[in-house]
ZABA-943311 format. One line per field, with one value per residue (C-alpha): residue number from 0; residue in one letter; x, y, z. Coordinates in nm, 4 decimals. Example, Ala and Ser with C-alpha at 12.3 -4.5 7.8 and 13.67 -1.06 7.14 Angstrom:
zanu c(0|1)
bakol c(A|S)
east c(1.2300|1.3670)
north c(-0.4500|-0.1060)
up c(0.7800|0.7140)
end
This chain:
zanu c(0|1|2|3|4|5|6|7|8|9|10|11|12|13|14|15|16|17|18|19|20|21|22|23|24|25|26|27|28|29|30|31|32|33|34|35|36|37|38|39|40|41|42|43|44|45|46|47|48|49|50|51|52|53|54|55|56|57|58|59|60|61|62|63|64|65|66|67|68|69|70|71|72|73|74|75|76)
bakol c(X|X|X|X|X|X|X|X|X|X|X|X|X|X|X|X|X|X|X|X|X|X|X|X|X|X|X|X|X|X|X|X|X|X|X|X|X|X|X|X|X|X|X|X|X|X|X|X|X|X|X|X|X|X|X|X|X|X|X|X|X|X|X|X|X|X|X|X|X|X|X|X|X|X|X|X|X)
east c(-0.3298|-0.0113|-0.1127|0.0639|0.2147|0.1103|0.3735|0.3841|0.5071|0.8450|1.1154|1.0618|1.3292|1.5962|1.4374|1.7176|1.5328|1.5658|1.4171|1.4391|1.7065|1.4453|1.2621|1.5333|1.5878|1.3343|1.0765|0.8711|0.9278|0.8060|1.0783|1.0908|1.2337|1.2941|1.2172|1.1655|1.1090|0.8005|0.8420|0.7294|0.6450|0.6211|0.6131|0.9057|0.7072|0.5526|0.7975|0.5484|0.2972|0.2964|0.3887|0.1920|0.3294|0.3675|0.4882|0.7218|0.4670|0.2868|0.5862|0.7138|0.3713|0.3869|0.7643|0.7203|0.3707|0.5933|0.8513|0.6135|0.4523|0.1114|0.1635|0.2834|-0.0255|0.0785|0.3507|0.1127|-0.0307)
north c(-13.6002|-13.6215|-13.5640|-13.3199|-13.3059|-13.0624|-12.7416|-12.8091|-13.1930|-12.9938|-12.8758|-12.5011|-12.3732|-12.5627|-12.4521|-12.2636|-12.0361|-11.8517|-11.4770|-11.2853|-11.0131|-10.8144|-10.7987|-10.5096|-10.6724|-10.4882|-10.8148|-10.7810|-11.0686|-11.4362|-11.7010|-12.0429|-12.3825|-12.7315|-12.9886|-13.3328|-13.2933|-13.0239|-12.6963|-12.4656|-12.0559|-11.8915|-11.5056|-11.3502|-11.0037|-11.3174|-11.6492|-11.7564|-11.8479|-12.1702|-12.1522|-12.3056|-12.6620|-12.7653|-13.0928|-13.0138|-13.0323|-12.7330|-12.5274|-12.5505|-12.5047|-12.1567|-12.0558|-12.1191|-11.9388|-11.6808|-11.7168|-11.6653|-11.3730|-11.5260|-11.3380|-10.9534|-10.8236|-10.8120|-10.5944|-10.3295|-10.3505)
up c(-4.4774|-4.2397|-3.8485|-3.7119|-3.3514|-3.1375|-3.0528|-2.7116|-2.7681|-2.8645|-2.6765|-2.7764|-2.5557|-2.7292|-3.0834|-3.3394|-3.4558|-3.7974|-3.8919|-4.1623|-4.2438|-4.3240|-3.9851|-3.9192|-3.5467|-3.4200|-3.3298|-3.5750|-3.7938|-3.7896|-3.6950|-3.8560|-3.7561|-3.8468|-3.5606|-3.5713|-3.9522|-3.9198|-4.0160|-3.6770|-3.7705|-3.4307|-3.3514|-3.2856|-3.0952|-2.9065|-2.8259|-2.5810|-2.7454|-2.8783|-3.2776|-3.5850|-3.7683|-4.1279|-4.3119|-4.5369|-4.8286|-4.6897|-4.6431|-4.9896|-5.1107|-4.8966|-4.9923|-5.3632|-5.3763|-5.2396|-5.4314|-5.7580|-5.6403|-5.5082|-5.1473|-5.3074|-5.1766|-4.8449|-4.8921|-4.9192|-4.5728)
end
């Protein structure tokens, strides 16, 4: 298993951040970002706080459980 770095080794400030078209630009939507080849999920209702890193592996893993349905139940909540 790959170590990850901690969040606050990055340079969050400088972060591009990416949220979904669905989050209706009201906040309430996670962001995503590519730094340093880790994938960082933060909260967009919350930039402060420090956000959550993946390798790579574990993000596809995520986006193409997604992708294939695995997740749907959260759209009822």
């Amino acid at each position: 298993m790959t170590e990850k770095p901690d969040p606050s080794s990055f340079d969050l400030a400088s972060v591009d951040w990416t949220v979904s078209k669905y989050s209706g630009g009201g906040g309430n939507c996670v962001r995503v970002a590519v730094v340093d080849g880790y994938v960082l999920v933060g909260d967009s209702q919350n930039p402060d706080r420090l956000p959550h890193v993946y390798t790579p592996a574990e993000a596809k893993a995520w986006l193409l459980g997604a992708k294939d349905t695995d997740f749907d139940f959260l759209l009822g909540l």
